[in-house]
C-alpha positions in Angstrom: -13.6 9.5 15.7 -13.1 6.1 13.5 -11.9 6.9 9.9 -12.9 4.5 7.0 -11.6 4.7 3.5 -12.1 2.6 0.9 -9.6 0.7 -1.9 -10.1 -0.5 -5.4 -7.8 -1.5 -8.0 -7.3 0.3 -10.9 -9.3 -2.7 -12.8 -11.7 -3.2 -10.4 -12.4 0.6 -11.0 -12.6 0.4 -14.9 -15.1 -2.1 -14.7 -17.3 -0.5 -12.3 -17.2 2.6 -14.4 -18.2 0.8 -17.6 -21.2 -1.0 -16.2 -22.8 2.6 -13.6 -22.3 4.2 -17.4 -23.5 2.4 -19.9 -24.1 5.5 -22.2 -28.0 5.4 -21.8 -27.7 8.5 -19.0 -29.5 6.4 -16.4 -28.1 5.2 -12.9 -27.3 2.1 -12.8 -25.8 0.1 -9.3 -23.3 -2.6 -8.3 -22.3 -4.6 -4.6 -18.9 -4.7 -3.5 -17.7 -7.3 -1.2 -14.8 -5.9 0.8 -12.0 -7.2 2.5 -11.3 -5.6 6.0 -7.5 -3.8 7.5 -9.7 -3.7 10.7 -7.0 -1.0 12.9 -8.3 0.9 15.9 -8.5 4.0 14.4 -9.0 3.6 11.1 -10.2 0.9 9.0 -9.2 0.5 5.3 -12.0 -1.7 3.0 -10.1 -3.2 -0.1 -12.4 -3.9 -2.6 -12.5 -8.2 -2.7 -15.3 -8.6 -5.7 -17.5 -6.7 -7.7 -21.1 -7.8 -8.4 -22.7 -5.9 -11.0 -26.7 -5.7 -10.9 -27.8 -6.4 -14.3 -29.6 -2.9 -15.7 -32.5 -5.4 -17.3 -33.8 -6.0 -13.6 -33.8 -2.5 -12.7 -36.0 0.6 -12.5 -33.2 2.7 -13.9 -34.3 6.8 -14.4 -31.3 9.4 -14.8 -32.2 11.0 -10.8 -32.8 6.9 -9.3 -32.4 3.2 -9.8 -34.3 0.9 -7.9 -33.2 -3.0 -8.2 -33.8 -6.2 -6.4 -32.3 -7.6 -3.3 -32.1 -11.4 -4.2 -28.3 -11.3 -4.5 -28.1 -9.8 -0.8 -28.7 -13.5 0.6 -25.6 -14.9 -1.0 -23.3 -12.2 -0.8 -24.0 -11.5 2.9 -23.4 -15.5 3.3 -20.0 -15.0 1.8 -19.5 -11.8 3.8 -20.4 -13.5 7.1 -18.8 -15.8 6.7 -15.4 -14.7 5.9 -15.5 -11.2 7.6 -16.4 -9.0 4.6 -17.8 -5.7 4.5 -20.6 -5.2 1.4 -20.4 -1.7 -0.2 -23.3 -0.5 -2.6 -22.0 1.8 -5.3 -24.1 3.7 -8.3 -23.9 6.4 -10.6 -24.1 10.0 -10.5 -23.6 12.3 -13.6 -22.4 15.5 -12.4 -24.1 15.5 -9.3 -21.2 15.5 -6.7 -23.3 14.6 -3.3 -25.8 11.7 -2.1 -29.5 12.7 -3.2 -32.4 12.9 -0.7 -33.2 9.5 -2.7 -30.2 8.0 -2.0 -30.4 8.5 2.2 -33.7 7.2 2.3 -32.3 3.9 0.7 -29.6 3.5 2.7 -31.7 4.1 5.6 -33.6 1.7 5.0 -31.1 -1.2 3.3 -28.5 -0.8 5.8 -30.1 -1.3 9.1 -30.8 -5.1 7.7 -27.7 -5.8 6.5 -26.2 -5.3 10.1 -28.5 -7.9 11.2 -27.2 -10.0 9.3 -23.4 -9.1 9.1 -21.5 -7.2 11.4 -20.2 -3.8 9.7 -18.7 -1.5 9.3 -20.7 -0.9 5.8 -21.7 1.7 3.3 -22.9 3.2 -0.1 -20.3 5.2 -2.7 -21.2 7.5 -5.7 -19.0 7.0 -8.6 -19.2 10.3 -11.0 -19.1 10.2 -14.5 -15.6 11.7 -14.4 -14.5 8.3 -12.5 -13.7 9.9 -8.8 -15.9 8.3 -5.9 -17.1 9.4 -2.8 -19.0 7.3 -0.2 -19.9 7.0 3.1 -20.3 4.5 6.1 -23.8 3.6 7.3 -24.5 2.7 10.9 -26.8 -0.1 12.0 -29.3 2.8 13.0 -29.0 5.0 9.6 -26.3 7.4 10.7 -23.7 8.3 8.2 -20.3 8.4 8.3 -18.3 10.0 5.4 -15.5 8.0 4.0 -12.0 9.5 4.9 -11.1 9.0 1.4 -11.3 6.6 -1.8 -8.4 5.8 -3.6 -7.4 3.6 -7.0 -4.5 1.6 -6.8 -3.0 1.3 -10.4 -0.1 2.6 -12.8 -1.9 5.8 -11.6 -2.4 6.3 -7.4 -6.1 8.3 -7.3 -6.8 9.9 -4.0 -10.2 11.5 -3.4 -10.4 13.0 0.0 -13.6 14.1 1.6 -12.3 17.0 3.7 -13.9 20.1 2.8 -11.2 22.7 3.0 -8.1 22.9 1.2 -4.8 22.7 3.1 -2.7 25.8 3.8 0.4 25.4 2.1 3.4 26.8 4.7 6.6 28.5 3.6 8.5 25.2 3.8 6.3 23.3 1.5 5.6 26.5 -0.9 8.3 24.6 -3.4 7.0 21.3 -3.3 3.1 22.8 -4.8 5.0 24.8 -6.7 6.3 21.5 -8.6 3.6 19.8 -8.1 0.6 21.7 -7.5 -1.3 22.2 -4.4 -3.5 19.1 -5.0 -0.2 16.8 -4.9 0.9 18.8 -1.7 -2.4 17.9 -0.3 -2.7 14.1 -1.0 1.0 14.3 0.3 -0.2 15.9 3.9 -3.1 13.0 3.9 -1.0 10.0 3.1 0.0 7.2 4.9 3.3 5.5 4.4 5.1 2.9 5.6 8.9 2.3 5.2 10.1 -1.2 5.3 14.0 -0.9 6.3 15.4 1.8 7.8 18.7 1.7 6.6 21.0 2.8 3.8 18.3 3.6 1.2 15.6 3.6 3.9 16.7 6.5 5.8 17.0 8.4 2.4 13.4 7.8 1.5 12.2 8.3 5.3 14.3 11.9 5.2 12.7 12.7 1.3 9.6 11.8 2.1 9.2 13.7 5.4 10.5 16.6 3.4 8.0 16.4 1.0 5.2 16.8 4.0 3.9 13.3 4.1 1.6 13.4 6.5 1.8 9.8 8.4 5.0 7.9 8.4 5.1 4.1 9.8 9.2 3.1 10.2 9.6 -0.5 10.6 12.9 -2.0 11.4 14.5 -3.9 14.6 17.7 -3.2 14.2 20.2 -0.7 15.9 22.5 1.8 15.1 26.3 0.2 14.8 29.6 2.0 13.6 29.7 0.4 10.4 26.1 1.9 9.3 27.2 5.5 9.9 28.4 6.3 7.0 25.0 5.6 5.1 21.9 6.2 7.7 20.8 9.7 7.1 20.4 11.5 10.1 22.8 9.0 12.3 25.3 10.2 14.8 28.2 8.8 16.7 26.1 8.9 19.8 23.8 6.8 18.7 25.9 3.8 17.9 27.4 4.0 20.8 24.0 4.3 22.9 22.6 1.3 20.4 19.2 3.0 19.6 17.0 1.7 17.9 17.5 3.2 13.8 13.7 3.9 13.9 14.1 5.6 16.9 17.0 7.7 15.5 15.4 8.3 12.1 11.7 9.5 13.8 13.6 11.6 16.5 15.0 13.9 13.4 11.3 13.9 11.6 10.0 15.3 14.6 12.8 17.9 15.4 12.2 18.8 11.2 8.7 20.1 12.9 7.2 19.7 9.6 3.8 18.2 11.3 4.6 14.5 9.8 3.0 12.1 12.3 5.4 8.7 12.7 4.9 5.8 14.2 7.9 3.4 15.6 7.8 -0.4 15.4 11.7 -1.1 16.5 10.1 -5.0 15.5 10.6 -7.4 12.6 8.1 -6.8 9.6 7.3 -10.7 10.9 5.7 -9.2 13.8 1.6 -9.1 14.1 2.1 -5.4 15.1 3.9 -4.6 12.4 2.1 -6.2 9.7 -1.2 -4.8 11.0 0.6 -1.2 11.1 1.8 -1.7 7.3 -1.6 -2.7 6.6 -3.5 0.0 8.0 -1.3 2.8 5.3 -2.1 3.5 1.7 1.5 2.9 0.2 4.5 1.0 1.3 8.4 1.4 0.4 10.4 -2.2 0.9 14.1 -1.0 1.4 15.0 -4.4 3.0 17.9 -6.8 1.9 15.8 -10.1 2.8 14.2 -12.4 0.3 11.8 -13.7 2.7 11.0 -10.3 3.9 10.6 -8.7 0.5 8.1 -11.7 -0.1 6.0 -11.2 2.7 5.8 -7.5 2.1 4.4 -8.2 -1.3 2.0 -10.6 0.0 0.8 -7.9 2.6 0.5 -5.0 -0.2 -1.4 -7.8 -2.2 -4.5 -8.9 0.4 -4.6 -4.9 1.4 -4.1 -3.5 -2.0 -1.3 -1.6 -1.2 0.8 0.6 -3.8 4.1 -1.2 -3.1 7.7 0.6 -4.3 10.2 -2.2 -3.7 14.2 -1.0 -3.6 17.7 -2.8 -4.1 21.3 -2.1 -4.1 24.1 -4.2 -5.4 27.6 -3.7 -4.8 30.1 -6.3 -5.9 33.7 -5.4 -5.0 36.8 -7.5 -4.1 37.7 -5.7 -0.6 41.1 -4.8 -2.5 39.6 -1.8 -3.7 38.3 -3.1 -7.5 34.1 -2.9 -8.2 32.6 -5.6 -10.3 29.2 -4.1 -10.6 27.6 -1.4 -9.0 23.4 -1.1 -9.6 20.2 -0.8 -8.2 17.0 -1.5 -9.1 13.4 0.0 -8.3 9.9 -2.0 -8.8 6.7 -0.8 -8.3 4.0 -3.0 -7.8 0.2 -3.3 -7.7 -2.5 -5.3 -6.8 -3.3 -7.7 -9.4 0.0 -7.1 -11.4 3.0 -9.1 -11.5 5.6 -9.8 -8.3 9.0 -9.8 -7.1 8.5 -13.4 -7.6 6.8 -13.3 -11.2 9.8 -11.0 -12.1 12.0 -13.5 -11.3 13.8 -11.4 -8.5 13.8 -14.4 -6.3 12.8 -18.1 -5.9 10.7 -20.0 -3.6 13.4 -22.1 -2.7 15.8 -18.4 -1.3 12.4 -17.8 0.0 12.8 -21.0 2.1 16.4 -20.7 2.4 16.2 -17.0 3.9 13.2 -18.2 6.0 15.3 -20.9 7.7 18.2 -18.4 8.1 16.0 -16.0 10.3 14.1 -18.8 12.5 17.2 -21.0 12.7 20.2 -20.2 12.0 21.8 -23.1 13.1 20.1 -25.7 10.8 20.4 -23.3 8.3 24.2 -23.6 8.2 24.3 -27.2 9.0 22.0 -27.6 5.7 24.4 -25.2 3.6 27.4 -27.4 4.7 26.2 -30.0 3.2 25.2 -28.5 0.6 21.3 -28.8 0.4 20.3 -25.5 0.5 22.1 -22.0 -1.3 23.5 -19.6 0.8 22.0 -16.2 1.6 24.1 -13.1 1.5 24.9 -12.5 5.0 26.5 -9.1 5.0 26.4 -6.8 1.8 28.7 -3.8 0.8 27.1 -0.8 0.3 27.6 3.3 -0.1 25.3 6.3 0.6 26.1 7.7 -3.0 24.0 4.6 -4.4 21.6 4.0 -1.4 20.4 7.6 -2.3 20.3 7.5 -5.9 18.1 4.6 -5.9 16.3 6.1 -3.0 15.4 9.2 -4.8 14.1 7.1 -7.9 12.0 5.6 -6.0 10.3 8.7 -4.2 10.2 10.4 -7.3 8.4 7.2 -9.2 6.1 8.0 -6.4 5.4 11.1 -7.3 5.1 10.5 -10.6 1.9 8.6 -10.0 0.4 11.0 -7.5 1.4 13.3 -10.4 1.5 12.3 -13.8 4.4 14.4 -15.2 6.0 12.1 -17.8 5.6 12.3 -20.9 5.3 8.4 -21.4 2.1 6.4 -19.4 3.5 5.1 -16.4 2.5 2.0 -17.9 5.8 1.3 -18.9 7.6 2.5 -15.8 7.2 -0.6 -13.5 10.6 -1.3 -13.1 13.7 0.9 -13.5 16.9 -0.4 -13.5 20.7 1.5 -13.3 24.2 0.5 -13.6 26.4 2.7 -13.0 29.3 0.6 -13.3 27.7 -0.8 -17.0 26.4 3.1 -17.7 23.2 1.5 -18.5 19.1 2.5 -17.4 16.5 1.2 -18.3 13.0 0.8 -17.4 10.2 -1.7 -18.6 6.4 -2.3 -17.7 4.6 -4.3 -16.2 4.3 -8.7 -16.9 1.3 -11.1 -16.2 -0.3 -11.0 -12.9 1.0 -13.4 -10.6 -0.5 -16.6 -10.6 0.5 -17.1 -6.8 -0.8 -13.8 -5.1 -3.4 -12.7 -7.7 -6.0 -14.5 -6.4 -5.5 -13.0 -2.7 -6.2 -9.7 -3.9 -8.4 -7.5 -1.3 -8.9 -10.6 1.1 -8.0 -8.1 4.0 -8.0 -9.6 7.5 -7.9 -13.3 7.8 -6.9 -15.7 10.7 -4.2 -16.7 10.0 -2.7 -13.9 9.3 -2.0 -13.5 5.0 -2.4 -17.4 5.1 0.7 -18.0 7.1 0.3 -19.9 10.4 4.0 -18.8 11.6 2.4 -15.2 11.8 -0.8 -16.5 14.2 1.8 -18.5 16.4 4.2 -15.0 16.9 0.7 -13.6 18.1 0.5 -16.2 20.2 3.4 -16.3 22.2 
């Protein structure tokens, strides 16, 4: 069977909340136009636009709302016409399930909107507590329940729909123990990608598996070599000398770990249709990758599918005579609507270009650095398990401390921790103004071409 789930933002969520509860105690209902991450067995709806019905037009009672259709026209224009899926949410107060009311409606709304627009789509209940359940509706009034809902912000929200708790085995009796059960069990119904599969990659691949994530996606296309053995968890002589593939190598010890984590293998540039539509399809990603051009993209990706994005990044400066300059990491975390790598002013569009050139065409590349027209991009970078895995285990643990609010301090002000060890200096500050170059693609979903960029289409292609 299909699984659905649906996304919001953590803003998109605080302003559905404050119009379905106005104070008054009486329902109240708003249509969400949803962007798509259309995967064959399980769809994600990201949460595009919110369009609140105005309480003066409704029949608003504390059990029922009735309210007119004359917005349907226009937004199932928009959604036909750019592949959207339209989501009708109200208010319950402490009433946890659909009402007999509330099928009867959708039975009889959502049969005309798939005339109209091809689904999938559905009706959610927001409580007054904030959490939201919802459901599917087929074209003939069947119902589907949403796999979960989740909120994308300085907090990560997951409601889940299954009905029975989660056994917690002997291997994962420490990790509830930290974090309680109800961590252990959003951990067991994630979906995570890892961008990079090397140094600090295989780190948060081996933490993360550890921690009993459920669904791991491992995206890289390199192989194993001699000079990465002293830094890829998990990597043996053997397999440099057999060049496997290091998501091969890394997903080969997940498995033998038995610790029922599902992964998925894409030996494939992040570039890749595949790959992007396997990123697409999880709930959070971790970036572990060297590449401007690569980091970019992945920020684009985690910004039309409103991924929770955990970007990670060494730096080693050393004189290969055995003296360090610098040695520091940073991590960044990342949500829809926020700031970006770019906003942070971790990178330019012009190494964006330059690293894009490298990777397509090397050899124009160097003839442009020659003569001097473009900045060169680090080609080979030194680096050491002992840092790879201390920024690695920031990283998973900044992760956990949104699943799990432990802090003491709003995570807030935790959207980017940096360390020098070489300085003895940490620090971590929050978030800046949202991007003004990926904020407006926030929950677009599917598009052709793929996130805008017509290179992606014409890799399809060939």
């Amino acid at each position: 069977m299909k699984l659905f789930s649906l996304t919001l933002t953590s803003q998109q969520h605080a302003e559905l909340q404050a119009h379905l509860f106005p104070g008054d105690g009486k329902e109240a209902v708003a249509l969400l136009l949803c962007g798509r991450a259309a995967g064959t067995e399980k769809t994600r709806l990201v949460v595009r636009s919110i369009h609140p019905v105005a309480h003066d037009v409704c029949e608003r009672t504390p059990e029922s709302v009735t309210w007119p259709t004359d917005m349907l026209p226009d937004l199932l224009a928009q959604a036909a016409r750019y592949g959207w899926s339209l989501f009708k949410m109200h208010g319950h107060i402490a009433f946890d399930r659909f009402s007999d009311i509330d099928n009867i409606a959708d039975r009889a709304l959502f049969p005309g909107i798939h005339g109209w627009v091809e689904g999938p789509h559905g009706s959610a209940v927001m409580l007054d507590c904030g959490r939201i359940f919802g459901r599917c509706v087929t074209d003939v009034g069947g119902f589907i329940p949403l796999h979960h809902v989740n909120v994308v912000g300085d907090d990560l929200a997951y409601w889940q729909t299954a009905d029975q708790s989660l056994p917690v085995p002997e291997h994962a009796r420490r990790v509830a123990q930290s974090f309680g059960a109800g961590t252990y069990e959003q951990l067991r119904r994630l979906r995570i990608a890892v961008v990079g599969c090397s140094g600090t990659g295989s780190v948060v691949i081996d933490q993360l598996s550890r921690n009993c994530v459920g669904e791991l996606v491992l995206v890289d296309p390199d192989r194993i070599e001699d000079k990465n053995l002293n830094r890829i968890v998990n990597s043996r002589r053997a397999d440099a000398v057999g060049g496997r593939f290091k998501v091969d190598v890394l997903a080969d010890a997940i498995e033998a770990l038995d610790f029922g984590t599902r992964v998925e293998r894409y030996p494939v540039s992040l570039f890749s249709p595949k790959a992007l539509e396997a990123v697409a399809s999880c709930d959070i990603v971790f970036g572990c990758m060297d590449s401007v051009d690569g980091r970019h993209l992945l920020n684009r990706l985690a910004t039309f599918y409103q991924l929770a994005y955990f970007d990670l990044g060494v730096k080693l400066e050393a004189d290969g005579k055995g003296s360090v300059d610098q040695v520091c990491g940073t991590v960044h975390y990342l949500k829809p609507g926020g700031s970006s790598l770019l906003s942070r002013n971790v990178y330019t569009l012009e190494q964006v270009r330059a690293a894009g050139l490298y990777r397509v065409d090397p050899a124009a590349y160097r003839d442009l650095r020659e003569r001097g027209y473009i900045k060169g991009v680090p080609e080979d970078r030194p680096a050491v398990i002992q840092l790879n895995s201390l920024i690695a285990s920031l990283a998973v643990n900044e992760l956990l401390a949104r699943l799990h609010p432990y802090r003491l301090d709003p995570n807030e002000e935790f959207a980017i921790h940096r360390v020098s060890l070489s300085h003895a200096i940490y620090e971590h500050v929050g978030d800046g103004e949202p991007c003004p170059l990926l904020v407006r693609h926030i929950g677009r979903g599917d598009v052709t071409p793929l996130l805008d960029m017509p290179e992606l289409s014409l890799k399809e292609a060939a």
